[in-house]
C-alpha positions as CSV (number, residue, x, y, z in Angstrom):
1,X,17.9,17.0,-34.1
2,X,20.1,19.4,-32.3
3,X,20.8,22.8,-34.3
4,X,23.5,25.0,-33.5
5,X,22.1,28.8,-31.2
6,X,23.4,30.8,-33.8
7,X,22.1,29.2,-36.9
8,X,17.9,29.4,-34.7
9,X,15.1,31.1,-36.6
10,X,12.3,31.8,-34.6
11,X,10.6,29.1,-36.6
12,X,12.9,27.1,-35.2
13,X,12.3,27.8,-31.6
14,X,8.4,27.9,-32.1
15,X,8.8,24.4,-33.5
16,X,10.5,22.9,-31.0
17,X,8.1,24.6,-28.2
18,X,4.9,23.3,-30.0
19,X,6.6,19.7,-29.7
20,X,7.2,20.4,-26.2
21,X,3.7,21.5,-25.3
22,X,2.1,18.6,-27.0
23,X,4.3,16.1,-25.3
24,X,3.4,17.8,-21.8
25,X,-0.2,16.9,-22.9
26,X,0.4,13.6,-23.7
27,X,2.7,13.2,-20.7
28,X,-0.4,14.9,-18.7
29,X,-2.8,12.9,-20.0
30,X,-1.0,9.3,-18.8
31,X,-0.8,10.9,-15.1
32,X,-4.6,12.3,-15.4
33,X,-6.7,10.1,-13.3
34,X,-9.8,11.0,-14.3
35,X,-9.0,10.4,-17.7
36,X,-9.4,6.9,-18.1
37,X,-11.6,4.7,-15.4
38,X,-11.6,0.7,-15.9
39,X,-14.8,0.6,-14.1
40,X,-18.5,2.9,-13.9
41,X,-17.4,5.4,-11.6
42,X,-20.3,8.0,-9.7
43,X,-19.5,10.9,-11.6
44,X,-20.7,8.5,-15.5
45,X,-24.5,8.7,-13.9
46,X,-26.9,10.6,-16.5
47,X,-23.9,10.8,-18.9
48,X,-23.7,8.2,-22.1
49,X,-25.5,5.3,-21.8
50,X,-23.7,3.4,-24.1
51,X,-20.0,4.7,-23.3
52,X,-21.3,3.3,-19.4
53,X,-22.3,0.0,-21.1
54,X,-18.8,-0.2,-22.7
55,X,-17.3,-0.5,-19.6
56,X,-19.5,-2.6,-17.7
57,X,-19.1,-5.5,-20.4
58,X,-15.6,-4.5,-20.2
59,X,-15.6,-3.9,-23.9
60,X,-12.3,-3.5,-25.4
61,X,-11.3,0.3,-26.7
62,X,-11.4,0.9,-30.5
63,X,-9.7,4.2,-30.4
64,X,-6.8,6.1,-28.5
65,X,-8.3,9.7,-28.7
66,X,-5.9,12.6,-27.8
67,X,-5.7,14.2,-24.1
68,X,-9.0,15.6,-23.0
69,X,-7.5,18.9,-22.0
70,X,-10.4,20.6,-21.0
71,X,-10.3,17.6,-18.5
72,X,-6.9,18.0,-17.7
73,X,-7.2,21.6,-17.0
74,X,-10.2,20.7,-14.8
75,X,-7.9,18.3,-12.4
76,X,-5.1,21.1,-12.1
77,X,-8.0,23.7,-10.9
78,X,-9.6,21.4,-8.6
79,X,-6.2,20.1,-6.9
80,X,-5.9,24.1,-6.2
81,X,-9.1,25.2,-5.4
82,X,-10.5,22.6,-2.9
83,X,-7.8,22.6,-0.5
84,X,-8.5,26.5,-0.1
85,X,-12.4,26.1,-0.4
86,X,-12.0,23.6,2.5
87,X,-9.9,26.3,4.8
88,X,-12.3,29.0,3.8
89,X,-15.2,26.9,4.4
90,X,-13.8,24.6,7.9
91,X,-15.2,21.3,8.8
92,X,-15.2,19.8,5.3
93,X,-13.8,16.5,4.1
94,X,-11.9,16.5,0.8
95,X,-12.7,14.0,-2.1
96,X,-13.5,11.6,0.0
97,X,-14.0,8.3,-1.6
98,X,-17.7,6.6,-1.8
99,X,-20.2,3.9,-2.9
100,X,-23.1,4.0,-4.7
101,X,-24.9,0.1,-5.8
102,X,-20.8,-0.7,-6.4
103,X,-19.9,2.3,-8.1
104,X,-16.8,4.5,-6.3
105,X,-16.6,7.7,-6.3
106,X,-14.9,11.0,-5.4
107,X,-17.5,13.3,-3.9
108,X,-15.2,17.0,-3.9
109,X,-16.6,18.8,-0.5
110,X,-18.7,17.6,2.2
111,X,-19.7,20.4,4.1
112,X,-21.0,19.9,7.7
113,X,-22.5,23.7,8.6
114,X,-21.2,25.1,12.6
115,X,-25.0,25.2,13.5
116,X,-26.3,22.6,16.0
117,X,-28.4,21.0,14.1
118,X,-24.9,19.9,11.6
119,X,-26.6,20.3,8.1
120,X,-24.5,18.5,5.8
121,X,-23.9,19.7,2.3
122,X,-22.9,18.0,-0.7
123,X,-21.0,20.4,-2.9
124,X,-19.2,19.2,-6.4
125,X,-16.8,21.7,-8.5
126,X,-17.5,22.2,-12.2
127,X,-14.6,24.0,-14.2
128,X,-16.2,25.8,-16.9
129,X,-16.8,28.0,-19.7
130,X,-18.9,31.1,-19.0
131,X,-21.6,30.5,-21.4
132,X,-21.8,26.9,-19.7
133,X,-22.3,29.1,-16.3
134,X,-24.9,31.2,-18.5
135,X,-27.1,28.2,-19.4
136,X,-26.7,26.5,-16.4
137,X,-28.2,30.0,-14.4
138,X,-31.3,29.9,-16.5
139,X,-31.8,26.0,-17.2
140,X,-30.3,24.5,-14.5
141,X,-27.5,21.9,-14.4
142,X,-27.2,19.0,-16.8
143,X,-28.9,15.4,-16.2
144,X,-25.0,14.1,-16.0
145,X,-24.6,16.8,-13.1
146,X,-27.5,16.3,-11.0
147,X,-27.5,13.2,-10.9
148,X,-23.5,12.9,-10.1
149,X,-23.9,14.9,-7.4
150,X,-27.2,13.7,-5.8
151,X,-24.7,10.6,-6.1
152,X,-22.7,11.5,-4.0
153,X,-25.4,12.6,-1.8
154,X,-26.8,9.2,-1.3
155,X,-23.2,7.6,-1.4
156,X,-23.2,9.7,2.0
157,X,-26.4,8.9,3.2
158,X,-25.6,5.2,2.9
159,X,-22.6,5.7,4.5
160,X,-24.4,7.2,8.0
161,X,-23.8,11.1,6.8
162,X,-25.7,13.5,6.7
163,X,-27.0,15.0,4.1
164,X,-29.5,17.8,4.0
165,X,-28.4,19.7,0.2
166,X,-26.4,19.6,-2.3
167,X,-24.8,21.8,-4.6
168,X,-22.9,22.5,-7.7
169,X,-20.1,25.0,-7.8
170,X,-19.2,26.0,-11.4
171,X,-16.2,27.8,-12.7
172,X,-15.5,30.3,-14.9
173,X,-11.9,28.6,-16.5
174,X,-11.0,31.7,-18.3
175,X,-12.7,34.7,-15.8
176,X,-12.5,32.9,-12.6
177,X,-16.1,33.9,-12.1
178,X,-18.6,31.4,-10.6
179,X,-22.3,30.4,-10.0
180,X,-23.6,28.4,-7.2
181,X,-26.3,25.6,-8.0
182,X,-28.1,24.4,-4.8
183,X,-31.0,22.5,-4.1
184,X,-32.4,20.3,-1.2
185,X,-31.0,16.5,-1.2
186,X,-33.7,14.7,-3.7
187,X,-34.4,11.5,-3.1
188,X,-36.3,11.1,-6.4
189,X,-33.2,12.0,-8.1
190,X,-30.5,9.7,-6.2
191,X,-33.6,7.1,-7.3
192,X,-33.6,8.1,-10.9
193,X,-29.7,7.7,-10.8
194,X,-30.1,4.0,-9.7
195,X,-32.3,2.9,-12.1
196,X,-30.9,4.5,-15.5
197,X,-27.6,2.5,-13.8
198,X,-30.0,-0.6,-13.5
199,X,-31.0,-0.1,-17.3
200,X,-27.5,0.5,-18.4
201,X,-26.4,-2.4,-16.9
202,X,-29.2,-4.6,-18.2
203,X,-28.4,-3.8,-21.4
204,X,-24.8,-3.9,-21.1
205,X,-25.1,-7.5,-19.9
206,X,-27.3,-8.6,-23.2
207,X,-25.3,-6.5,-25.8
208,X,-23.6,-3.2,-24.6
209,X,-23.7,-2.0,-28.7
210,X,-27.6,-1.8,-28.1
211,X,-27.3,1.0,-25.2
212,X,-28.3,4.8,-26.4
213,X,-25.8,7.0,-28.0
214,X,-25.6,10.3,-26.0
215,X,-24.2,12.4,-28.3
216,X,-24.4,12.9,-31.7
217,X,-21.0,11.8,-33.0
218,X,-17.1,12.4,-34.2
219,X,-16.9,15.8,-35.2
220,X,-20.4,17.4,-34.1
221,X,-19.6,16.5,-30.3
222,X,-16.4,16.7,-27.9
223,X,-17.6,14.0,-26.5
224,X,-17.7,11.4,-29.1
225,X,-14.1,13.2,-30.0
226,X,-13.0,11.5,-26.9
227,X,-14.6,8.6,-26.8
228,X,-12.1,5.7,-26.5
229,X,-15.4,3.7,-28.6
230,X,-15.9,6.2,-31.1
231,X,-15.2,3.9,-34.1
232,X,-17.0,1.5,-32.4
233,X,-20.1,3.4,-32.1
234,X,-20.0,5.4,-34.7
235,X,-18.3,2.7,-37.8
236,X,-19.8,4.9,-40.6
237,X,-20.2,8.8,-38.6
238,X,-23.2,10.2,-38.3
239,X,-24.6,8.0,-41.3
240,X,-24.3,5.0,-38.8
241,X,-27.6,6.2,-38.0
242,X,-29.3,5.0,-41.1
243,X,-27.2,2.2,-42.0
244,X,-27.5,0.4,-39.3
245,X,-30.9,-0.4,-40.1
246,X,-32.3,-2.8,-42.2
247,X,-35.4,-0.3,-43.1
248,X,-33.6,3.4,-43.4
249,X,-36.9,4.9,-44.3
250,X,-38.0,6.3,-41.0
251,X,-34.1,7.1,-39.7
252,X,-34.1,9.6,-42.9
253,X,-37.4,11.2,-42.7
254,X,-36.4,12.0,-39.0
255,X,-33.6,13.3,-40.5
256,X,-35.0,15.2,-42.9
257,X,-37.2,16.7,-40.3
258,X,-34.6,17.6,-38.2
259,X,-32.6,19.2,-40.7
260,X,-36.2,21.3,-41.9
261,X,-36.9,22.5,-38.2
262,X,-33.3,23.4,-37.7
263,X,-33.0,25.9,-40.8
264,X,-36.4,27.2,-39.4
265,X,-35.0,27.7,-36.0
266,X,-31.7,29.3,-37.6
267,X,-33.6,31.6,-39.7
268,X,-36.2,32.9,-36.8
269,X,-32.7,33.0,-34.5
270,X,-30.3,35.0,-37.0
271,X,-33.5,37.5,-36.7
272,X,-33.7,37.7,-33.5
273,X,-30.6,38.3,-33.1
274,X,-29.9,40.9,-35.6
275,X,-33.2,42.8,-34.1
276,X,-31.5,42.5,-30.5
277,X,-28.5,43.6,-31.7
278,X,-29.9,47.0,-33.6
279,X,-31.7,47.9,-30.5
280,X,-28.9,47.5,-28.3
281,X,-26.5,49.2,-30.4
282,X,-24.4,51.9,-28.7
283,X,-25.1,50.6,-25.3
284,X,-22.1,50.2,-23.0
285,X,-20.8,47.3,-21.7
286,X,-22.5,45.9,-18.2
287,X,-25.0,44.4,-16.3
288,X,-28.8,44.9,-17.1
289,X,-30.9,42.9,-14.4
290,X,-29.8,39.5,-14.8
291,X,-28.0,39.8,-17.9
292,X,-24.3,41.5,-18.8
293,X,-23.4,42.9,-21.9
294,X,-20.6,42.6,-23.5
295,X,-19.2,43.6,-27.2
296,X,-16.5,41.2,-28.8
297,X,-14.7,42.1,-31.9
298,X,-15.0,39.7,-35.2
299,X,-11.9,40.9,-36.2
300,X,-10.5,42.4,-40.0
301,X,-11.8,40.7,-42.6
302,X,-10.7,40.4,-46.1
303,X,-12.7,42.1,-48.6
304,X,-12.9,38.9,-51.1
305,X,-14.7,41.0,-53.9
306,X,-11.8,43.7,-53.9
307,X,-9.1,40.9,-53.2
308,X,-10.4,39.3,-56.8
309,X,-10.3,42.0,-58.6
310,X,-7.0,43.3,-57.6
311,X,-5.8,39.3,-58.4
312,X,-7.8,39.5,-62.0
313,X,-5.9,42.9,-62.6
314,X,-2.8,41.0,-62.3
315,X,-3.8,38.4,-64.4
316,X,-3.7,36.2,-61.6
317,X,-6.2,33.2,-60.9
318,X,-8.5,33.3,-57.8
319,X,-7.9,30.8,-56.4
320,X,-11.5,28.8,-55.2
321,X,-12.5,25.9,-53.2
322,X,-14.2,22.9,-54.1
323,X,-17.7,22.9,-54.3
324,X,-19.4,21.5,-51.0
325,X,-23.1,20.7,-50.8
326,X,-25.9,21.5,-48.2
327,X,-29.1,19.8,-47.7
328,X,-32.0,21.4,-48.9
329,X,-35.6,20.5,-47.2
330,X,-39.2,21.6,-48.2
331,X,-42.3,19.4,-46.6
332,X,-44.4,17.9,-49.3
333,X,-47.6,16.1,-47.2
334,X,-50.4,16.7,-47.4
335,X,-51.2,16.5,-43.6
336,X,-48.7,18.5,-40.4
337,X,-46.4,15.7,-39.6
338,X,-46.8,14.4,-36.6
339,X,-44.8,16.0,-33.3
340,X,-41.7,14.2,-32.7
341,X,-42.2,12.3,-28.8
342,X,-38.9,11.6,-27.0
């Protein structure tokens, strides 16, 4: 619809760039590579068993989720940042392509050191959100990570290379800050790798809808969110759980567990962090050994007892939403249940 410049409202204009952006992501997403792979690539090891069992059986999509931009964003940072990391770094090789037990893959730096003896490093790039940096200092990277990039590692290693370390660079996406995970080359992890792969495909060759879930579902995880077998996996949400199962009994006192050591976890958290928060009050913003502070506002927030009144004094109804339920969970044995083993 084409509408005259004179007779534009800014609602007008906001409308048609909103449409514009959302095409550019859907226009971004067809050209995004990494977006959609046919086959198990390098970077799927550790990651979701069943998603990886999908598309070994070649398993036909059930769902066209919306660009991954996240994702997206990732690919535009790395075609930028690893052509410079390379000339800061000199004698690297780019994304080169590799194999792994027939999987390919695109390992982002190999780094062979100036030093005589020519250590070789193995260096992936992780775009980020800063608490993701935060949890990867004190826990260390992810299964999916680790064993991606001790992937590659071996990928090399097969391939003649050498490879002495490997590391993880991760990227701030909104700060631009960074954190450098490195550890010597691990053959016990390149090993692990293999055979989770030679589990996954196992059970991808009996029945792929048999393979773990590795997340917990539409709505709870981005991941399901973008899962092109979402529906698939997930026919009935997070009740899929239950009733998929002939005997439901032990799926819903897990459950029901779950859900009582949460609340416990949440109440013992919310005190801990109001108690943090009291004694740090009035400090300023910065770093305190290996932590940095930093205060965010939550923003105005509308008084709803005065907002009713001043509604009732008009003799207007407040307005109210629907009534939702929460569970509620108390134990009732007679013995501590038993610890959960994973």
């Amino acid at each position: 619809m084409t509408i005259a410049p004179e007779a534009m409202t800014s609602d007008d204009l906001r409308a048609i760039l909103d449409v514009a952006v959302e095409d550019m992501w859907v226009r971004a997403d067809l050209m995004h590579e990494r977006g959609w792979q046919p086959e198990l690539g390098i970077s799927a090891l550790g990651g979701c068993e069943r998603e990886a069992a999908y598309i070994i059986a070649g398993t036909p999509p059930s769902d066209a989720p919306p660009p991954t931009r996240a994702a997206i964003l990732g690919t535009w940072l790395h075609e930028k940042i690893l052509p410079l990391l390379a000339d800061s770094l000199g004698g690297c090789e780019v994304e080169g392509t590799l194999f792994v037990d027939g999987l390919k893959g695109h390992s982002d730096l190999y780094v062979t050191l100036r030093r005589p003896d020519g250590t070789g490093i193995v260096v992936d790039l992780k775009t980020c959100t800063e608490s993701a940096i935060s949890k990867a200092r004190r826990l260390g990277p992810k299964r999916n990570h680790n064993w991606q990039v001790h992937g590659y590692g071996k990928g090399r290693r097969d391939a003649g290379q050498r490879v002495d370390w490997v590391a993880l660079l991760y990227i701030d996406r909104a700060r631009g800050e960074h954190y450098v995970w490195i550890s010597p080359y691990d053959e016990a992890e390149a090993d692990a790798a293999m055979r989770w792969l030679f589990d996954v495909r196992a059970v991808a060759k009996r029945n792929p809808d048999l393979a773990p879930r590795g997340c917990r579902g539409p709505g709870l995880d981005w991941k399901a969110d973008a899962c092109k077998w979402v529906t698939r996996c997930w026919p009935d949400r997070q009740k899929t759980i239950r009733t998929e199962l002939d005997d439901q009994g032990p799926a819903i006192e897990a459950a029901l567990k779950m859900r009582l050591e949460g609340s416990e976890r949440e109440a013992d958290g919310k005190s801990d962090k109001s108690f943090a928060e009291a004694i740090l009050d009035g400090l300023p913003e910065g770093e305190y050994g290996p932590y940095r502070l930093g205060w965010r506002s939550n923003g105005e927030r509308m008084n709803q007892k005065v907002a009713a009144e001043r509604l009732k004094r008009h003799g207007l109804e407040v307005p109210r939403n629907a009534a939702t339920y929460s569970a509620r969970v108390t134990y009732i044995g007679d013995q501590p249940p038993e610890e959960t083993t994973s």
